[in-house]
C-alpha positions in Angstrom: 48.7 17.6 157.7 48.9 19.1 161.0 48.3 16.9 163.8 47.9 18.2 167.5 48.6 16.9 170.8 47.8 19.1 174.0 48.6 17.8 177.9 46.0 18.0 180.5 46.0 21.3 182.3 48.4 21.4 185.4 48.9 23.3 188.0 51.6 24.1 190.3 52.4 25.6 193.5 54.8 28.1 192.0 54.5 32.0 190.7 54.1 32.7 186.9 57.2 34.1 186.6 59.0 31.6 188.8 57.8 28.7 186.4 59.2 31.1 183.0 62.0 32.1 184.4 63.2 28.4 184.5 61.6 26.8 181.4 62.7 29.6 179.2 66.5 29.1 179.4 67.2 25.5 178.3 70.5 25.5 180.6 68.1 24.9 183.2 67.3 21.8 181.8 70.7 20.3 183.7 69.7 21.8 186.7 65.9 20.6 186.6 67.3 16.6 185.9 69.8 16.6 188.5 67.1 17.8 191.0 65.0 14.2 189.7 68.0 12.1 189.5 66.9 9.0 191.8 63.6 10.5 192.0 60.3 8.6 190.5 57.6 10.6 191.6 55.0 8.7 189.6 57.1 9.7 186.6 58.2 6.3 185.2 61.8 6.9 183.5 65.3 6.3 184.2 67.8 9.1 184.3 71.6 9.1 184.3 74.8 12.0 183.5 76.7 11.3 180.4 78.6 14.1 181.1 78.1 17.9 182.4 75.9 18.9 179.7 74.7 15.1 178.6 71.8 13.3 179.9 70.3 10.0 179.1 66.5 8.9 179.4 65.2 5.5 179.3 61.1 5.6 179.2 58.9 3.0 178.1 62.1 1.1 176.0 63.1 3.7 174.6 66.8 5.7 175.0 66.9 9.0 174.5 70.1 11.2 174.9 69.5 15.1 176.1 72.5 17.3 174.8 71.9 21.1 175.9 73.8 23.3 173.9 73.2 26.6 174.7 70.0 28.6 176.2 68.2 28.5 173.1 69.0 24.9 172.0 69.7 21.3 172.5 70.3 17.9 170.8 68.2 15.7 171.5 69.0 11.7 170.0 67.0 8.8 169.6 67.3 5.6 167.6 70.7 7.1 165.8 68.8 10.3 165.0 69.8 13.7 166.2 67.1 16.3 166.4 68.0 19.7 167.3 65.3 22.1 169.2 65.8 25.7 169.2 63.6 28.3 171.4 61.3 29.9 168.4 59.9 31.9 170.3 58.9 33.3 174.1 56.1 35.6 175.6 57.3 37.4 178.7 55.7 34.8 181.4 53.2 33.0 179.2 55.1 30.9 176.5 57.7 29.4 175.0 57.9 27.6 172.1 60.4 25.3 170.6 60.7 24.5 166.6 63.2 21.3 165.7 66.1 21.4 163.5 67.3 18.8 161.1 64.0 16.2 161.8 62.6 14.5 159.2 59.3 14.7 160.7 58.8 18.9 161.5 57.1 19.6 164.9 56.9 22.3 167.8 56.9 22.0 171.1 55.2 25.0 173.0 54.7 25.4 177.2 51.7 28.0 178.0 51.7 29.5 181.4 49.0 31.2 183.0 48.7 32.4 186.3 46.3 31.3 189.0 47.2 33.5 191.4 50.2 35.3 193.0 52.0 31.6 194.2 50.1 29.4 191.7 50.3 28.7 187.6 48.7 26.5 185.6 50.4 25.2 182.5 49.6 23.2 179.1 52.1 21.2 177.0 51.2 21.3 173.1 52.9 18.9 170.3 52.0 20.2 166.8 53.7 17.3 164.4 53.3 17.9 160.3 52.7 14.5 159.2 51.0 12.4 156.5 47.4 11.3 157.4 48.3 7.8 157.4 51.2 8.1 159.8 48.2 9.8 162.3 47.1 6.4 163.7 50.6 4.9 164.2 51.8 8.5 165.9 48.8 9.5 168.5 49.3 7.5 170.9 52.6 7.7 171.4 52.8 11.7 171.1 49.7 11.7 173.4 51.2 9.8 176.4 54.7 11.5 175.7 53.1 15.0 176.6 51.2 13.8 179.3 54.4 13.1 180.7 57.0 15.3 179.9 53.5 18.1 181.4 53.7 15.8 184.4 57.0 15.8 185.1 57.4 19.6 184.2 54.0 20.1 186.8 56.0 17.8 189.9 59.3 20.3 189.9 60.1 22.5 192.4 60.4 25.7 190.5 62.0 27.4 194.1 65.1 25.3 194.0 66.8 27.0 191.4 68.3 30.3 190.7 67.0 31.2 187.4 
């Protein structure tokens, strides 16, 4: 069973294309949590380097190592389980959508972008996780506050400050 999570709408003070242009190469990913490193923002998490390519993410208890490994992919490890996410797919300026690897739960991850205006987007984070009807209760919450976030935190960057 098929069990969807979607993010509040956001919007951003950012261009269409300025917001793809970053979220659709996962390199950017480094770039995007070096720019929050120290920052809060009303983003509760702690964030710290591992190494160049190695983050590490404490949220709500919980640990979570970021590994990006190329453009299209990255580890990502929690509770000594590595899942990998690859890009599945992209729309020129509107989406991109990310399938995991190796999980022994199967999900996507997908980012819609719309545009506003010329200097404003709106956005939507969407969690589509293929579990058993009794793991539904125990899951929601959980996937539902962990979009909210991750659409907050990608709605609070400044999509300028990189050269994507």
């Amino acid at each position: 069973m098929a069990v969807q999570f979607e993010s509040n709408v956001k919007y951003v003070s950012y261009s269409q294309e300025q917001v793809y242009n970053v979220l659709s190469d996962l390199n950017n990913i480094k770039k995007m949590a070096r720019a929050f490193e120290g920052q809060r923002a009303g983003v509760d998490f702690n964030m710290s380097f591992l190494d160049e390519d190695t983050m590490e993410i404490q949220a709500k208890g919980v640990s979570v190592t970021l590994k990006v490994v190329s453009p299209d992919a990255l580890e990502i490890t929690a509770k000594g389980m590595t899942v990998t996410l690859k890009v599945v797919e992209r729309e020129e300026l509107k989406l991109v959508k990310l399938g995991a690897d190796n999980s022994p739960v199967p999900f996507n991850l997908w980012i819609q972008i719309l545009p506003v205006d010329a200097a404003q987007a709106k956005m939507k984070v969407t969690l589509r996780v293929d579990v058993g009807l009794f793991m539904k209760p125990m899951i929601s919450k959980p996937c539902k506050e962990g979009v909210e976030m991750f659409a907050n935190l990608l709605s609070i960057f400044r999509y300028d400050s990189l050269n994507a």
